[in-house]
C-alpha positions as CSV (number, residue, x, y, z in Angstrom):
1,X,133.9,-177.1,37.9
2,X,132.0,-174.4,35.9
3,X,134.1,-175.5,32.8
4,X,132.7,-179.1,33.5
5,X,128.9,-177.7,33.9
6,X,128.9,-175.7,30.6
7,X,130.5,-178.6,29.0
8,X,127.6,-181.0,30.1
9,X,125.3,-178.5,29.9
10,X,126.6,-178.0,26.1
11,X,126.4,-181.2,25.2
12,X,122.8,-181.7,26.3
13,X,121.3,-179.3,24.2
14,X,123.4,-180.2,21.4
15,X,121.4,-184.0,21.7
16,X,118.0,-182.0,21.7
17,X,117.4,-182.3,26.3
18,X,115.7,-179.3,27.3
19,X,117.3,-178.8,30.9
20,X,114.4,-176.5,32.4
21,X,112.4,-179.5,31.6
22,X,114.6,-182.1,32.7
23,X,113.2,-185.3,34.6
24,X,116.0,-187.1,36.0
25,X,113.6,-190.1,37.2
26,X,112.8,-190.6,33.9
27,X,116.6,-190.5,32.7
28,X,117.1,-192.7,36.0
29,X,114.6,-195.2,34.6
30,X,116.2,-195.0,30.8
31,X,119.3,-195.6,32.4
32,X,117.9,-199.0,34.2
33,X,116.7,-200.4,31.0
34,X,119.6,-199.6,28.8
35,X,121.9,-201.6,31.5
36,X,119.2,-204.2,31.4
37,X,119.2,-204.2,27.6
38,X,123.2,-204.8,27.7
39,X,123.1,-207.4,30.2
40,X,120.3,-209.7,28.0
41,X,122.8,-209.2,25.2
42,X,125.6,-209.9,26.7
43,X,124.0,-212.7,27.6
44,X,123.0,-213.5,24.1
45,X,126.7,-213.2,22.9
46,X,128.0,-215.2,25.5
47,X,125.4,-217.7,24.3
48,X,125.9,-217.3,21.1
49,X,129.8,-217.6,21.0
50,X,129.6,-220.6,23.2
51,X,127.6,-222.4,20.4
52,X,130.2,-221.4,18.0
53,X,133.1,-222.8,19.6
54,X,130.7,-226.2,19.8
55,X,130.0,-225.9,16.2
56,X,133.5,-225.3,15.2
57,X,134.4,-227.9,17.0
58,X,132.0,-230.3,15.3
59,X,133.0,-229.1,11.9
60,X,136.7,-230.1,13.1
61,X,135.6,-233.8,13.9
62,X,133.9,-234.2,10.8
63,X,136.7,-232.8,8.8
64,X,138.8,-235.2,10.2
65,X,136.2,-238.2,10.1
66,X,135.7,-237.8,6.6
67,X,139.4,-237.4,5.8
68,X,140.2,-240.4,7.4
69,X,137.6,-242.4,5.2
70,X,138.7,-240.6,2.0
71,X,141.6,-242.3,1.4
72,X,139.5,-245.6,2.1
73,X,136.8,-244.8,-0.2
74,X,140.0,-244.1,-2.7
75,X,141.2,-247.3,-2.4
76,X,138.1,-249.3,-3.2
77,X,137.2,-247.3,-6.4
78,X,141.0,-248.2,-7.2
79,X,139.9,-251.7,-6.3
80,X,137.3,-252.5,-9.0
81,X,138.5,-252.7,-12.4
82,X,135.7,-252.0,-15.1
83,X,134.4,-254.9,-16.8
84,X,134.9,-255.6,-19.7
């Protein structure tokens, strides 16, 4: 357990905390916004990647819509014969 303690304690000071100083309501508080941070961008993504998939597949549609009608348009060019 005093391994563990140093090891905290270590690291803390490393990232610049001063522990006689330490305000674990603030770091409490911190904490509560960087979970509420997350959770809006998790949102966000979810959001985000659910428009994707409806975009993809629109782009799939209209590749096939307009595959479907090139071998029509094709055809008609084929159709006309200049004039002479």
């Amino acid at each position: 357990q005093i391994i563990l303690f140093a090891g905290a304690e270590h690291i803390l000071q490393e990232n610049g905390m001063d522990l006689k100083h330490l305000n674990s309501n603030k770091l409490q508080e911190q904490i509560a916004d960087l979970i509420s941070r997350k959770e809006s961008l998790n949102t966000q993504y979810v959001s985000f990647k659910q428009e994707i998939k409806e975009l993809e597949l629109i782009h799939q549609n209209l590749s096939k819509y307009l595959k479907q009608d090139a071998p029509e348009i094709q055809r008609s060019s084929h159709n006309k014969l200049p004039s002479l």
